[in-house]
N, C-alpha and C positions, 0 to 999 in steps of 0.2 A: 504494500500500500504506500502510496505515492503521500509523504506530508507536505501540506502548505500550507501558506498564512496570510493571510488578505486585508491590510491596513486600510480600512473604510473612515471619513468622519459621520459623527454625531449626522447631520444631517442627512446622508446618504442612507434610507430605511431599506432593507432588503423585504421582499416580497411577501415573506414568512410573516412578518410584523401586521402585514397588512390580511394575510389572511386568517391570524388571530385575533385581527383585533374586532373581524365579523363574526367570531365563535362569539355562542354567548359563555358567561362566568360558568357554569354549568359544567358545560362542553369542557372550556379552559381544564377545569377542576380535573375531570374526569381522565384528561389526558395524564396532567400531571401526574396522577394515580398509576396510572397506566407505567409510567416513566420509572415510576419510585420502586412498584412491583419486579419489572425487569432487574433495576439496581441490586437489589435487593437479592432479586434471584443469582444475579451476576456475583455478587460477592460471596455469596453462600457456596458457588460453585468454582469460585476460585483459591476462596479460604478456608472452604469448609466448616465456618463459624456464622453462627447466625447474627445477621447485623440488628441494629434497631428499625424498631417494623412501626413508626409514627413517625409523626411532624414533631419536629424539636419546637417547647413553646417556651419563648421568652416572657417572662415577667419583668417590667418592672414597677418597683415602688418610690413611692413620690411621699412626701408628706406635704399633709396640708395645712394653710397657715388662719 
């Protein structure tokens, strides 16, 4: 497999951008799951260790005045 790397600016939006940005939040969601599952499967079968199977959640805390 051939690597490369493709120096684009901020302005210049690839295709991809625009075809998600017609999906609805839903769709979006659904893919991303989709992405996470593969990973997931992909590490299990390369480490043989099962990774964490959630969304990392950040908290943070504030106080209030």
């Amino acid at each position: 497999m051939e690597k490369k790397i493709e120096i684009v600016s901020k302005n210049h939006q690839k295709t991809d951008y625009l075809f998600w940005l017609h999906k609805s939040a839903q769709e979006r969601i659904d893919a991303l799951e989709i992405l996470r599952s593969q990973y997931i499967q992909f590490q299990l079968e390369m480490t043989g260790e099962n990774v964490f199977k959630g969304f990392q959640r950040v908290y943070k805390i504030t106080q209030r005045k």
